[in-house]
C-alpha positions in Angstrom: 166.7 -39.0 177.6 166.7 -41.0 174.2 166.3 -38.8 171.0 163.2 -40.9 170.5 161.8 -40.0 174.3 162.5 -36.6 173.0 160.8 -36.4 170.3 157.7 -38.2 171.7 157.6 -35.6 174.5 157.9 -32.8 172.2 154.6 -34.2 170.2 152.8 -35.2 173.5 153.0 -31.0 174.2 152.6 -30.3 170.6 148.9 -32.0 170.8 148.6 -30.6 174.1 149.1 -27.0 172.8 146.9 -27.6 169.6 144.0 -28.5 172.0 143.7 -25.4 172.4 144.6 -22.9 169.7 143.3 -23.0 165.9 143.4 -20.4 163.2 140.4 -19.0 162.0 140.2 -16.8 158.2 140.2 -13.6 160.5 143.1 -14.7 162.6 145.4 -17.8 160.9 147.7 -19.6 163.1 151.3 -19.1 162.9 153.3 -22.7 163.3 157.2 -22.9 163.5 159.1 -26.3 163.5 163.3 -25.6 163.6 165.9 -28.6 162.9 169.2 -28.7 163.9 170.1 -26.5 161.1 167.1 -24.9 159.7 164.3 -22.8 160.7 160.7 -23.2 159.1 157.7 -21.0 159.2 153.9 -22.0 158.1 150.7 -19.7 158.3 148.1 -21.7 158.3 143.9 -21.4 158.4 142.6 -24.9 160.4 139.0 -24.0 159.2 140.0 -24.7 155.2 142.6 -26.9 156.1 144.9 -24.4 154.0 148.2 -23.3 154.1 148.5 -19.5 153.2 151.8 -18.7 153.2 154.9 -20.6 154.5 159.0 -20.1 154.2 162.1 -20.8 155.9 165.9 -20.7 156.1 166.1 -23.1 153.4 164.4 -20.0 151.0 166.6 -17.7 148.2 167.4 -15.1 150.8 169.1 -17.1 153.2 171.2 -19.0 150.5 174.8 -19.1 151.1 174.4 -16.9 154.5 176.1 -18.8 158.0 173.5 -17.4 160.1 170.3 -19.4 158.6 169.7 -21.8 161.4 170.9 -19.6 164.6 169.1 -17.3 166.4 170.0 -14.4 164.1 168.3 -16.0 161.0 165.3 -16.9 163.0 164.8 -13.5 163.7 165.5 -12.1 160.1 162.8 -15.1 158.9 160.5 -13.5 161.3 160.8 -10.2 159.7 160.4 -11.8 156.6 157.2 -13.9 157.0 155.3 -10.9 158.4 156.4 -8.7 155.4 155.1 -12.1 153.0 151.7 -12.0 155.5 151.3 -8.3 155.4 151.3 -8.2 151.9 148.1 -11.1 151.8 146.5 -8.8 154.1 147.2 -11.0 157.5 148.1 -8.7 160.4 146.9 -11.0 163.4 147.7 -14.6 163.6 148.0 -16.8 166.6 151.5 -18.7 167.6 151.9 -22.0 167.6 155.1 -23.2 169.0 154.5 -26.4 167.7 155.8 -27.9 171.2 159.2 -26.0 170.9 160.3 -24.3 174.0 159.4 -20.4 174.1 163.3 -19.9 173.7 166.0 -19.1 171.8 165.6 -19.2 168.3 161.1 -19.5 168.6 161.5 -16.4 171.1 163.4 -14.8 168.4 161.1 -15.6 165.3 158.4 -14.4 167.3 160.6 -10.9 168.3 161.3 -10.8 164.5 157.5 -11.2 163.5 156.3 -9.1 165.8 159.0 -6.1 164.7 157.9 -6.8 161.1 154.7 -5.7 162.2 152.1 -9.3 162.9 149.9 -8.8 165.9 150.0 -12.1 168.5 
């Protein structure tokens, strides 16, 4: 399969999944893209069309570190964007895999974000 193929497939089940999930002020949804050598993280409420928080490995504490875009990294970004939501006062979101495969490093920011305390 052609990079492009790829990607088209990946945005075919990225509509396919936002069909059905949104996030609400009560319960913001949680988005994840990851590149070949970063991980990014968004929280987002649909209904204001705002972003409330957002990071990734790209931020000050993954500076300088070899594990930023491998499973490890997603993980400690996972910690770290439910410590950044816990402190706005955001303890459930929903997950949005943005089309990604529920593996690997997603599986592992999810583990992280849950550890760090969100409910999904």
């Amino acid at each position: 399969m052609l990079s492009s193929q790829k990607v088209a497939a990946r945005v075919r089940r990225k509509a396919r999944i936002r069909k059905k999930i949104a996030g609400t002020a009560e319960r913001p949804r949680l988005t994840v893209y990851r590149s070949l050598k970063n991980f990014h993280a968004q929280i987002v409420d649909d209904l204001s069309g705002k972003t409330l928080l957002g990071s990734s490995t790209l931020a000050e504490p993954f500076t300088n570190k070899k594990n930023a875009g491998n499973v490890k990294g997603a993980h400690e970004l996972g910690m770290m964007v439910a410590k950044l939501a816990l402190t706005k006062d955001i303890k459930q979101v929903v997950f949005d895999r943005g089309g990604f495969d529920y593996h690997g490093r997603v599986k592992a920011f999810a583990d992280g974000a849950r550890e760090g305390g969100l409910k999904f």
